[in-house]
C-alpha positions as semicolon CSV with decimal commas, in nm:
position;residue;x (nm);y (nm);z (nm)
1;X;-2,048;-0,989;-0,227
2;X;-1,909;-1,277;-0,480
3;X;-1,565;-1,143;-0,405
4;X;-1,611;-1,113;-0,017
5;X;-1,679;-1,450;-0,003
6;X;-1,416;-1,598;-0,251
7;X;-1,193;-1,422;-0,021
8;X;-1,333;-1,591;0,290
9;X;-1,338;-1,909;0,148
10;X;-0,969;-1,861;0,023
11;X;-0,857;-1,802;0,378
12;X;-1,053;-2,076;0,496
13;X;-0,865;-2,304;0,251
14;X;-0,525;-2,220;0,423
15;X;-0,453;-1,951;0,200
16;X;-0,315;-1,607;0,257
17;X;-0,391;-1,283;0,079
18;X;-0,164;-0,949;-0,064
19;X;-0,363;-0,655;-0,033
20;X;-0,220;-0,375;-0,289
21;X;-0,335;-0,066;-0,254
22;X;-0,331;0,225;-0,535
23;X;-0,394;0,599;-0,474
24;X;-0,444;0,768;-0,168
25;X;-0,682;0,506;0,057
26;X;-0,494;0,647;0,392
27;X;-0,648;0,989;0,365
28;X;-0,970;0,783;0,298
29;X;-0,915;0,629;0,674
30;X;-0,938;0,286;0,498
31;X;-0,705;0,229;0,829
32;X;-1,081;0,213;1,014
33;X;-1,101;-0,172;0,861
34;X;-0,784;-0,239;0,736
35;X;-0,631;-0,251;1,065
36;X;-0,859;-0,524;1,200
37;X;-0,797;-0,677;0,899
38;X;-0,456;-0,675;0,958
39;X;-0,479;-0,775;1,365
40;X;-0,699;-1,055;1,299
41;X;-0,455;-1,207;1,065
42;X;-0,677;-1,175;0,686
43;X;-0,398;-0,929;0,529
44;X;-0,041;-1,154;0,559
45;X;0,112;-0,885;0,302
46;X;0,061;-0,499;0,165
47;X;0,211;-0,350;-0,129
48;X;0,129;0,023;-0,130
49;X;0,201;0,379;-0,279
50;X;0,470;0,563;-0,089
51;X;0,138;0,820;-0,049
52;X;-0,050;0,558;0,135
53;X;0,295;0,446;0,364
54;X;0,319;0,772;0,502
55;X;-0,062;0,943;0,456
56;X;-0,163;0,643;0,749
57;X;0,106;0,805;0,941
58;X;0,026;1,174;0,877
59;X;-0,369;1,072;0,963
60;X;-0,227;0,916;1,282
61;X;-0,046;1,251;1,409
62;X;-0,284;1,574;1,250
63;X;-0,609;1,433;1,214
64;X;-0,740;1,741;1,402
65;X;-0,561;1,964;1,167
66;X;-0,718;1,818;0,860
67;X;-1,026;2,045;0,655
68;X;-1,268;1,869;0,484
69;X;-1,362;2,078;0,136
70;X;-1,702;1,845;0,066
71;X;-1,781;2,106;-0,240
72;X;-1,363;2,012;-0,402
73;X;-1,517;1,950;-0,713
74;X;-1,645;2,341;-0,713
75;X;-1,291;2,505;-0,624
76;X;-1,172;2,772;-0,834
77;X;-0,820;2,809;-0,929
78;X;-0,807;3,079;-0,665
79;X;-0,942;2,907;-0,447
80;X;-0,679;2,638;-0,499
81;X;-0,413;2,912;-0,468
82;X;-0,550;3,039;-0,099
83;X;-0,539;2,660;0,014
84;X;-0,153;2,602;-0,081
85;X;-0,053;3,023;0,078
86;X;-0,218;2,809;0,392
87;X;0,021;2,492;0,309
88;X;-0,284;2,266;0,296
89;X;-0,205;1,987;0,021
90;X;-0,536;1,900;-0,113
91;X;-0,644;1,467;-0,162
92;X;-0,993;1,546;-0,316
93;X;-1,203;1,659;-0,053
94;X;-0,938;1,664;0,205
95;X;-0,643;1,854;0,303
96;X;-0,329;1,741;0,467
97;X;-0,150;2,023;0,699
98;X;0,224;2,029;0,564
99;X;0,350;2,162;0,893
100;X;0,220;1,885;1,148
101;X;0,190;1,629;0,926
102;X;0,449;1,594;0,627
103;X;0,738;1,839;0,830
104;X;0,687;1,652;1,156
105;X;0,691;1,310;1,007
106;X;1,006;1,459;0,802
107;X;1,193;1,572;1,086
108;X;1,124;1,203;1,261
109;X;1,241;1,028;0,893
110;X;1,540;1,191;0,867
111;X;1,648;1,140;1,188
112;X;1,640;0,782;1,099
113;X;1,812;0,833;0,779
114;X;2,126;1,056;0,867
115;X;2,165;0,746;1,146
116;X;2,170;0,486;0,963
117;X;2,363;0,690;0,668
118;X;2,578;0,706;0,916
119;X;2,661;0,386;1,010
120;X;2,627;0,259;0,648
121;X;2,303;0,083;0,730
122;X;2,068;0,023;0,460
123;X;1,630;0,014;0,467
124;X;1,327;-0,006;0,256
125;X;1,141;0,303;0,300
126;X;0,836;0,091;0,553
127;X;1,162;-0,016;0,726
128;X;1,188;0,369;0,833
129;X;0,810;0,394;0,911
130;X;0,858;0,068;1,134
131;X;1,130;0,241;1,288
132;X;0,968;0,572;1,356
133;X;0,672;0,419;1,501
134;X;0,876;0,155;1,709
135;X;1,088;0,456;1,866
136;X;0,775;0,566;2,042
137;X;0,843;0,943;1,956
138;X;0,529;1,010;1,786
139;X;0,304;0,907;2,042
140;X;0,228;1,262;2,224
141;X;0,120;1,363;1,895
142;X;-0,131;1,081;1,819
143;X;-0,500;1,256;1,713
144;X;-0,697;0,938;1,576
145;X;-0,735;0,610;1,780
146;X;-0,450;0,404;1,707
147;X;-0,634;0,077;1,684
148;X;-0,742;0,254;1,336
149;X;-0,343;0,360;1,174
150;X;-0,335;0,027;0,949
151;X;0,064;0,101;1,007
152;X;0,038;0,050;1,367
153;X;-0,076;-0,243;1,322
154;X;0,140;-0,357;1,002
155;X;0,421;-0,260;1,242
156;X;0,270;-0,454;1,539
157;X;0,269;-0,749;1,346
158;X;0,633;-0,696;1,107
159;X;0,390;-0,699;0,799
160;X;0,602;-0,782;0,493
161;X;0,559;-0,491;0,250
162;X;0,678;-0,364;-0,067
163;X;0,636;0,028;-0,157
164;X;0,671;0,038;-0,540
165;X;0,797;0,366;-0,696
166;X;0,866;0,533;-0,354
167;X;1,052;0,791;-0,516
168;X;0,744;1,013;-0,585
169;X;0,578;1,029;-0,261
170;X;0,670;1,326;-0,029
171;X;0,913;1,170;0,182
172;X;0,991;1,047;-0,090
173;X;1,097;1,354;-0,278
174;X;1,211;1,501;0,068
175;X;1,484;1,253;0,103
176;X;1,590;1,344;-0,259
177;X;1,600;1,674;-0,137
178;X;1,832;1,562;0,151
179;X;2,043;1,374;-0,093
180;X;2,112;1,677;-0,328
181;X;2,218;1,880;-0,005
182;X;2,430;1,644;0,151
183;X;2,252;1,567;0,459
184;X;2,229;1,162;0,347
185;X;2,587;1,053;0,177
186;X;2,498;0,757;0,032
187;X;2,193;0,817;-0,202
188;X;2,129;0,400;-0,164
189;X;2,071;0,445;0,244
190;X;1,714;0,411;0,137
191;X;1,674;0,088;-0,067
192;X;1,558;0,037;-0,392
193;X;1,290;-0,079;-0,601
194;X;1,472;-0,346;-0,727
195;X;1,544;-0,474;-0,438
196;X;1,202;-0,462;-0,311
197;X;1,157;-0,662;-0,641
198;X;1,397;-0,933;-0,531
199;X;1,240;-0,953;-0,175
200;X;0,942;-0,991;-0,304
201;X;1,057;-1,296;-0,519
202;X;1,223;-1,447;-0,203
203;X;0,880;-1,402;0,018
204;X;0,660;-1,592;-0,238
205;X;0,869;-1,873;-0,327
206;X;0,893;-1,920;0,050
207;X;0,534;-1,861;0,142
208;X;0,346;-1,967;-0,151
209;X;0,211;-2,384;-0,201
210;X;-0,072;-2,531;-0,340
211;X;-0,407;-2,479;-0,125
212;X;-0,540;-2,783;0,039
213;X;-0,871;-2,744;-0,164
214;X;-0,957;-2,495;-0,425
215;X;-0,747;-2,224;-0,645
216;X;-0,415;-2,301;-0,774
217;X;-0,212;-2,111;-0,526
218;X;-0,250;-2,009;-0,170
219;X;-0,123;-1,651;-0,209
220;X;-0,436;-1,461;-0,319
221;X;-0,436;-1,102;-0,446
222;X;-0,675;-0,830;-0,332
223;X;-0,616;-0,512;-0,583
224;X;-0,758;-0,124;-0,488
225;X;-0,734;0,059;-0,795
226;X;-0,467;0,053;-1,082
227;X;-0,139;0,162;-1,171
228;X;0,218;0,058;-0,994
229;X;0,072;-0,074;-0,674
230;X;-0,074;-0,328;-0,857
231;X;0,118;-0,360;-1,139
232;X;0,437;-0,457;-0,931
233;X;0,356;-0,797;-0,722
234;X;0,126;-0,923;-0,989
235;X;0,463;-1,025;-1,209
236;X;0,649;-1,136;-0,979
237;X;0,523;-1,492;-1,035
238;X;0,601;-1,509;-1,468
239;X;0,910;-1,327;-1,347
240;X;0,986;-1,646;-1,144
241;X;0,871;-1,879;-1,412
242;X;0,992;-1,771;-1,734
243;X;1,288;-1,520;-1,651
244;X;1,427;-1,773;-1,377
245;X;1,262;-2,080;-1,529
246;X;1,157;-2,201;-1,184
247;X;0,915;-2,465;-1,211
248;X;0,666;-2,584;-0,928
249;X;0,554;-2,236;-0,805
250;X;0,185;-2,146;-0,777
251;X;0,061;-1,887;-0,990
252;X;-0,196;-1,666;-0,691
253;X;-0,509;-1,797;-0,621
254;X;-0,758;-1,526;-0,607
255;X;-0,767;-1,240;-0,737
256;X;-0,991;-0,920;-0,726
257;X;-0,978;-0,574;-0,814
258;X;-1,186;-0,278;-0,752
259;X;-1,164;0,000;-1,031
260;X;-1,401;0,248;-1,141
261;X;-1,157;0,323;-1,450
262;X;-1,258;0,211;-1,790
263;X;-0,967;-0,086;-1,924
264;X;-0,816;0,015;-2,207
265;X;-0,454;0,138;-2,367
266;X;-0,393;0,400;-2,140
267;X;-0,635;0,350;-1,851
268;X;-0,531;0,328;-1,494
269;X;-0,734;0,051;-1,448
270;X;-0,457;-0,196;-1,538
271;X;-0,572;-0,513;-1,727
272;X;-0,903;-0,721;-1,637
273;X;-0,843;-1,032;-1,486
274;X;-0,875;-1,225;-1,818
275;X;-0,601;-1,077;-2,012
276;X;-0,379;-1,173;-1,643
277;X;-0,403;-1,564;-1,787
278;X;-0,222;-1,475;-2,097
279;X;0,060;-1,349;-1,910
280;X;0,066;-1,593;-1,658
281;X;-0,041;-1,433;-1,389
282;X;-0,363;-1,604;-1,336
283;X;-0,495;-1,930;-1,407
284;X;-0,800;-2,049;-1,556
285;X;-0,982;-2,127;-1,295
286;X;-0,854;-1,885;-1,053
287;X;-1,135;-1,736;-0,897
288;X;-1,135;-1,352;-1,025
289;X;-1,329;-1,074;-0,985
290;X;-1,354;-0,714;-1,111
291;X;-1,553;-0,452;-0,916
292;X;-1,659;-0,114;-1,109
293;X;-1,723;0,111;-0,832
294;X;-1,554;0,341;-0,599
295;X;-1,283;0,187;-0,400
296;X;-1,327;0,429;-0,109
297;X;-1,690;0,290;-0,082
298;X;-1,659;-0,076;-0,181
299;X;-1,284;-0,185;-0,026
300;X;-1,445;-0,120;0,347
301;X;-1,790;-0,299;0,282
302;X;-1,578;-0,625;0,153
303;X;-1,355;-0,597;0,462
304;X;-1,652;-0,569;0,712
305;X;-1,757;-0,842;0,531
306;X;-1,448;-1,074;0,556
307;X;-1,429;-0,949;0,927
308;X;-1,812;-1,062;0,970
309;X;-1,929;-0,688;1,043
């Protein structure tokens, strides 16, 4: 519980921490602690897959439609056939109904979209979710309790966010489909990922100073798995110093990441901590840590930790 603590005493030291989650942690119901995490002020930031923006929000509204296939890792390819002729979208051992969860979050999305296509309004795709949860028209529909949709309370508190590579998600690909037809004019109504890049530049050169005691920056970074969700916020801070040449800006101050993926070349993993100083992510004495294990397991046992469970 090395990490648990470092993350404690991080806090403690006026810090804040950027949780980024990889994969598919909503269908996991990481919400359960992530949530509190979020209400009692230990997450100040989240940058996510679009699957884990909107899989919170599909939990929130078909939970009782779900099935649980505990034996996934036994399925035939027939038996994979019979689950998508019932339009249930496997997430290993669970399966997301399309109809009440992706088509009824759809149908609330695009509402959003075509209005605000409309009046040549421009969001970020957790701008929409924020939206859709603010109108208040998913509420009949809630199956899980909402103290335990880490969106709900994201949106209760205007978490700052940044959903990397949005584009493959299902909404994601939905809205494509809705630009192709013609429903949404302007294919730019939903903002990019280049502009999530730039917001993200503007929210840690505001937010980020040197910690009163301990770790060279009081931004910390709290990775769940590998690939882009990851991958994105770590650079923004050499993109700050050596692409903009600003000097005086904190490289983060903690950082751990749980991975049960093997670093190499082509490993979803992403780089160990170590090879992050050479690319000035991390400092020397940054406190780092690298946890082997599965995230769905380990993420929730730090949290309860952090949250004195």
């Amino acid at each position: 519980m090395d990490a648990a603590k470092a993350y404690e005493k991080h806090l403690d030291g006026g810090g804040k921490m950027l949780v980024a989650m990889a994969g598919a942690m909503s269908t996991a119901e990481l919400g359960i602690t992530l949530a509190e995490m979020i209400r009692q002020d230990k997450v100040h930031a989240i940058v996510c897959t679009g699957a884990n923006l909107e899989e919170d929000i599909f939990n929130l509204v078909a939970h009782d439609y779900y099935e649980r296939v505990p034996h996934y890792r036994n399925l035939s390819a027939r038996e994979e056939q019979a689950l998508l002729a019932r339009h249930m979208n496997r997430v290993t051992d669970t399966c997301i109904p399309e109809m009440e969860a992706m088509r009824r979050i759809e149908a609330a999305v695009l509402a959003e979209w075509l209005k605000a296509d409309r009046a040549g309004e421009r969001y970020f795709p957790h701008e929409f979710m924020y939206r859709i949860l603010r109108g208040g028209g998913l509420k009949k529909h809630y199956q899980i309790d909402p103290r335990d949709s880490w969106m709900l309370a994201a949106c209760e508190k205007n978490l700052p966010m940044w959903v990397p590579g949005w584009e493959d998600a299902t909404l994601g690909n939905m809205y494509a489909g809705h630009c192709i037809a013609g429903d949404v004019k302007n294919v730019h109504t939903v903002r990019t990922g280049i502009e999530y890049m730039m917001t993200l530049a503007e929210w840690y050169t505001k937010t980020a100073r040197p910690l009163r005691r301990g770790g060279p920056g009081s931004i910390g970074f709290f990775q769940i798995g590998g690939g882009i969700a990851g991958d994105f916020p770590i650079c923004v801070v050499p993109m700050l110093h050596q692409d903009l040449r600003r000097t005086g800006v904190p490289l983060w101050g903690y950082f751990c990441q749980i991975s049960d993926s093997t670093t190499s070349y082509g490993s979803y993993s992403g780089a160990v901590p170590n090879e992050k100083i050479t690319w000035g992510k991390l400092a020397a004495d940054t406190p780092r840590f690298i946890i082997e294990s599965d995230a769905t397991i380990v993420a929730p046992l730090v949290f309860a930790w952090v949250l004195g469970q």
